[in-house]
C-alpha positions in Angstrom: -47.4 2.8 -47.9 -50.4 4.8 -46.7 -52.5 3.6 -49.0 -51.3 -0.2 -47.9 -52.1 1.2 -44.3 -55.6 1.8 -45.1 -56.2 -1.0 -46.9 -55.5 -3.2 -44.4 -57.5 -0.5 -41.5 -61.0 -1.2 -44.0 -59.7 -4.7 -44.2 -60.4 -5.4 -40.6 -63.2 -3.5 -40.1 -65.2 -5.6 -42.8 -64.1 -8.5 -40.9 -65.2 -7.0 -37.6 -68.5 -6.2 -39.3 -68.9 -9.7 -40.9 -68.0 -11.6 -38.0 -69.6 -9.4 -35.2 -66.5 -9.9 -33.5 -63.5 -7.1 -32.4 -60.2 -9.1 -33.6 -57.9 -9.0 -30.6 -54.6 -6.3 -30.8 -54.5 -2.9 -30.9 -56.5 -1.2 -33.5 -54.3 0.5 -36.2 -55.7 4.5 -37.4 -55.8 5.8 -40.7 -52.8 7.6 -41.7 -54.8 10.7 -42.6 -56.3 10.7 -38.6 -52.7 10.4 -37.5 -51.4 13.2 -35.4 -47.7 14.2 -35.7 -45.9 15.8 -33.0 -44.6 19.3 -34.1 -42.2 19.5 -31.5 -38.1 19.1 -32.1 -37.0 15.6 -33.6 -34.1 14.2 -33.4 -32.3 11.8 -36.5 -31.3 9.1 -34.0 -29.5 7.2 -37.2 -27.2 10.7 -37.8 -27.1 12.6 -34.0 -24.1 14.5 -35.6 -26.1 16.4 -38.1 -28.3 19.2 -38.2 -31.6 20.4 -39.2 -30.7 22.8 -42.0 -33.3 25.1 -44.4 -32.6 24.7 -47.9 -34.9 25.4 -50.9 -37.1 23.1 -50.3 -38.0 23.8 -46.7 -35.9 21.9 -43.7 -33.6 18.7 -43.7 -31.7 17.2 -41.7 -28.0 16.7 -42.8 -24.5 18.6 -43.5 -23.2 21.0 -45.8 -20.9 19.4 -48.2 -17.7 21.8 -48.9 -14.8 21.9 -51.8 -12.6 23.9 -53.4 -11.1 22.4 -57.0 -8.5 23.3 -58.9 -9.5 25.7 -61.9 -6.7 24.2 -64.1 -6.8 20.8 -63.3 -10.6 20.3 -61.8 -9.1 18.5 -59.0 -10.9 18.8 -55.9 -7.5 20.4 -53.0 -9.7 20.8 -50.2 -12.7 19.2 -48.8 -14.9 19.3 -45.5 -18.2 18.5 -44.2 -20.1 20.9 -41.7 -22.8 21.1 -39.5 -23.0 24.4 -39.5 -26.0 25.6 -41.0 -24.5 28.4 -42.9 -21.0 28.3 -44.3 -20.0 31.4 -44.5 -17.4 31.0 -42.1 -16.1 28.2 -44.1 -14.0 30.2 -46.3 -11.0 31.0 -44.6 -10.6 27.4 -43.4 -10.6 26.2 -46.8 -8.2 28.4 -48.0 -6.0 27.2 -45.1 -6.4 23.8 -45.9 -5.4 24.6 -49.3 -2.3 25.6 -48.7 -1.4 22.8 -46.6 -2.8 20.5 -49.1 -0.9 22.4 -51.9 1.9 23.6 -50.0 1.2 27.6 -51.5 -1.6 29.7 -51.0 -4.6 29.9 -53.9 -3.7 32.6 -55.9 -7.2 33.6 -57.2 -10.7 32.3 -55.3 -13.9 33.0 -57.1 -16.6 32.3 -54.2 -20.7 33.1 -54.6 -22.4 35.7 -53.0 -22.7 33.6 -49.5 -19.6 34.2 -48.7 -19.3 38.4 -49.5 -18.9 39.7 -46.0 -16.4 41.8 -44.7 -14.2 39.1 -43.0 -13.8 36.8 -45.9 -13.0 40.0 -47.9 -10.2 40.8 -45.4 -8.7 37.9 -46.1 -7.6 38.9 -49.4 -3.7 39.6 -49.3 -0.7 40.0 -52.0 -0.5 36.4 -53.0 -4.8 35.8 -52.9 -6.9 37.3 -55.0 -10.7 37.3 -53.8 -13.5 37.3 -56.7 -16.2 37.3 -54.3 -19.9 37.9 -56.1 -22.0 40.9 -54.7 -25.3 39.5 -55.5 -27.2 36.3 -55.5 -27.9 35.1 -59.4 -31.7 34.8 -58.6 -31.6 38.4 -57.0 -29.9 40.0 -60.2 -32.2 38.4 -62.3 -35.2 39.5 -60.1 -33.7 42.6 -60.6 -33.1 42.6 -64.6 -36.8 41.4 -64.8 -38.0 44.2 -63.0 -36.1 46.9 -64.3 -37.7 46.1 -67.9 -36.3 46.6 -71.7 -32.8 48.5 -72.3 -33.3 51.8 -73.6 -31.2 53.3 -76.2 -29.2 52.0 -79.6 -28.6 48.3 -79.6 -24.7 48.1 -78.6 -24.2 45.2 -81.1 -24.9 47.9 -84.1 -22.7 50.7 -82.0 -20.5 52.8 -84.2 -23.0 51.8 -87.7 -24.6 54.4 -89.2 -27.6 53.6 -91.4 
């Protein structure tokens, strides 16, 4: 579309220069001289949603939640947020799992977002939490760093040569 934009900017000045003329109407710039405003922006289509930072710098949108069954893969509980982080998400779903189900999960396996102290309080004798310490990127970081295993090879433990 830029390029299109261009085009038609050298389009008109070759016409201007060939006729001598100034063609009537506002004079469009090139995209490159365009100057965006940095200030806040509003998505006038969605006013619900947020601006949110995800991997790939800022969008505008929700966060998209569910909890499925492990037996069955069928999603119990679903929501849509505008919170921009949802770690306060988790005792909500669980809630709405248990209406939705009519009994409390019994065991929740949730990544390392949600590994505060509240969500871990909310373990109790019929819901198990398996809540990861780490971030998966983090531990591999980590792994990277920390270089080879030292020591006998566990996989030929307990052979003697």
């Amino acid at each position: 579309m830029k390029d299109e934009q261009a085009e038609k900017f050298h389009e008109r000045e070759r016409e201007e220069a060939k006729t001598g003329d100034t063609k009537s109407g506002e004079k469009s710039t090139l995209p490159e001289d365009v100057e965006l405003d940095e200030g806040p922006k509003t998505n006038t289509t969605e006013p619900e949603s947020q601006s949110m930072k995800s991997y790939d710098g800022w969008n505008q949108g929700y966060i998209g939640l569910a909890m499925p069954d492990y037996y069955s893969g069928v999603i119990v509980p679903q929501d849509v947020t505008t919170d921009a982080n949802d770690i306060e998400q988790l005792d909500p779903m669980l809630k709405e799992c248990e209406e939705v189900t009519g009994q409390p999960p019994s065991n929740v396996l949730a990544f390392a977002g949600y590994g505060t102290n509240e969500n871990a309080k909310l373990a109790d004798e019929q819901t198990e939490l398996f809540i990861f310490t780490t971030k998966d990127w983090k531990r591999r970081k980590d792994l990277q760093e920390s270089g080879p295993a030292r020591g006998r090879n566990p996989s030929q433990s307990g052979q003697r040569n």
